[in-house]
C-alpha positions in Angstrom: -23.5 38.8 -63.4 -21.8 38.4 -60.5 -22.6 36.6 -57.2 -21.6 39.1 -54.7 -22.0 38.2 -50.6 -24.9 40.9 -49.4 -24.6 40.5 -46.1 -27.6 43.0 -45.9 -30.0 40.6 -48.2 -28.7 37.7 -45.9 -29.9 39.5 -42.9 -33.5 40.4 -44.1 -33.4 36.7 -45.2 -32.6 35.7 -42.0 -35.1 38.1 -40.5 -38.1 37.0 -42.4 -37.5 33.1 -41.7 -37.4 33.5 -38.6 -40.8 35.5 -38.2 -42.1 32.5 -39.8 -40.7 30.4 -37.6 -41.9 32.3 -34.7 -45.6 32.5 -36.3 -45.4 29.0 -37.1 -44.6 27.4 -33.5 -47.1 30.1 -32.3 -50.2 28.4 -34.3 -48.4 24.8 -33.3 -48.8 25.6 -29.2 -52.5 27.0 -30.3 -53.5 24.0 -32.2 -52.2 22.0 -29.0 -54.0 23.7 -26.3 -57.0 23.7 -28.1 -56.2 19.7 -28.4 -56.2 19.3 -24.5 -59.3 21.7 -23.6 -61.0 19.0 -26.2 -63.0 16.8 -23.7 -64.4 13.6 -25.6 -62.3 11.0 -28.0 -64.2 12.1 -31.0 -64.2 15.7 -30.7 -60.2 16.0 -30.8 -58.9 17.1 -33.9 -55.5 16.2 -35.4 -53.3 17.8 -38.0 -51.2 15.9 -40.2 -48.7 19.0 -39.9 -48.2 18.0 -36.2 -46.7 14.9 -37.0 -44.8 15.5 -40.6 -43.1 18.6 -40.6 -42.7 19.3 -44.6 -42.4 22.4 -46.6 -46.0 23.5 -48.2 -45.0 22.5 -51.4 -43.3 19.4 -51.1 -46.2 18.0 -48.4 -48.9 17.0 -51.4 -46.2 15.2 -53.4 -44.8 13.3 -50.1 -48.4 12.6 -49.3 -49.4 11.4 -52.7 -46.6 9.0 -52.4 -47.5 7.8 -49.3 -51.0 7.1 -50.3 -49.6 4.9 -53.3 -46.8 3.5 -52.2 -47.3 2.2 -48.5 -50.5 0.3 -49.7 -48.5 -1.0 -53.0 -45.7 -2.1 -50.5 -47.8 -3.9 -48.3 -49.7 -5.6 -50.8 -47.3 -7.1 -52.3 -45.7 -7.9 -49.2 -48.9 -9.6 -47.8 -49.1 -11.5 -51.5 -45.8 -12.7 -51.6 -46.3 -14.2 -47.9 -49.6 -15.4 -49.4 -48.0 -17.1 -51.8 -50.3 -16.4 -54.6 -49.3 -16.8 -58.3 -49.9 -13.3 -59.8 -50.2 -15.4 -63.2 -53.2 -17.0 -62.5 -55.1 -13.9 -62.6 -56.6 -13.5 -66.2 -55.0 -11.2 -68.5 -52.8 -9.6 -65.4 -50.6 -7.7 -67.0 -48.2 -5.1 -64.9 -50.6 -2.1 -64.4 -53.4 -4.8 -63.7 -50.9 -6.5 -60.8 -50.2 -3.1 -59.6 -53.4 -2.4 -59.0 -54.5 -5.7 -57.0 -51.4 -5.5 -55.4 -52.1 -1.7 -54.2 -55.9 -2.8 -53.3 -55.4 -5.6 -51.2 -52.6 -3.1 -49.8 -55.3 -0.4 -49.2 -57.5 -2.8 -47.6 -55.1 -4.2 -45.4 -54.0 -0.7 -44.7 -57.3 0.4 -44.1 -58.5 -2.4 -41.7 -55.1 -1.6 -39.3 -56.7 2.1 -38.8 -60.3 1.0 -38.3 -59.0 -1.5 -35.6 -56.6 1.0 -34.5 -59.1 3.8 -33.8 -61.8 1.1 -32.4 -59.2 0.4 -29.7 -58.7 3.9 -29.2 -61.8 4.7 -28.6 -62.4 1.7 -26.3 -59.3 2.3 -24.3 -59.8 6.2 -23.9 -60.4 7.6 -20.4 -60.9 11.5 -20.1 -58.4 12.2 -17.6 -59.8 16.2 -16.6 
């Protein structure tokens, strides 16, 4: 079969991505105003879809990566700054240093946003 140009396809194509495009930055300026009528710190919400703009299908799988490798990566950053001797864990063997590597990660990880949103917090001022 033959690929022929349709220029006809191409323009409903065309058509149709950009209605999504219009319906999308439509909910975006929603979700924002509805962000500054919010009065108090803790009754903002946040989207992750403000801040990553991925394709629906592709966002779980990016996300999922995140989630295991940023705390893997600073694990084993913090570990190898620590100095500590993966072999003197017993019976370590690569999932098992994956795993303490990805949990100290986590904590680590974990501690930066609960200090993060406690200064937040502190810090905030309602400016209406």
């Amino acid at each position: 079969m033959k690929n022929n140009h349709d220029p006809y396809l191409t323009t409903v194509k065309r058509s149709l991505d950009e209605d999504r495009i219009k319906k999308r930055k439509e909910q975006l300026k929603t979700h924002k105003e509805q962000d500054t009528k919010a009065k108090g710190f803790f009754s903002k919400s946040y989207e992750l879809r403000n801040f990553i703009n991925l394709p629906g299908g592709l966002q779980e799988i990016v996300l999922f990566g995140f989630f295991i490798l940023i705390p893997y990566g600073i694990g084993t950053l913090s570990l190898l700054i620590s100095q500590v001797n993966m072999n003197s864990l017993q019976g370590a063997g690569g999932f098992q240093e994956f795993l303490f590597s990805w949990t100290v990660g986590y904590e680590l990880c974990a501690m930066f946003i609960l200090m993060t949103l406690i200064y937040q917090s502190v810090t905030y001022r309602n400016v209406s």
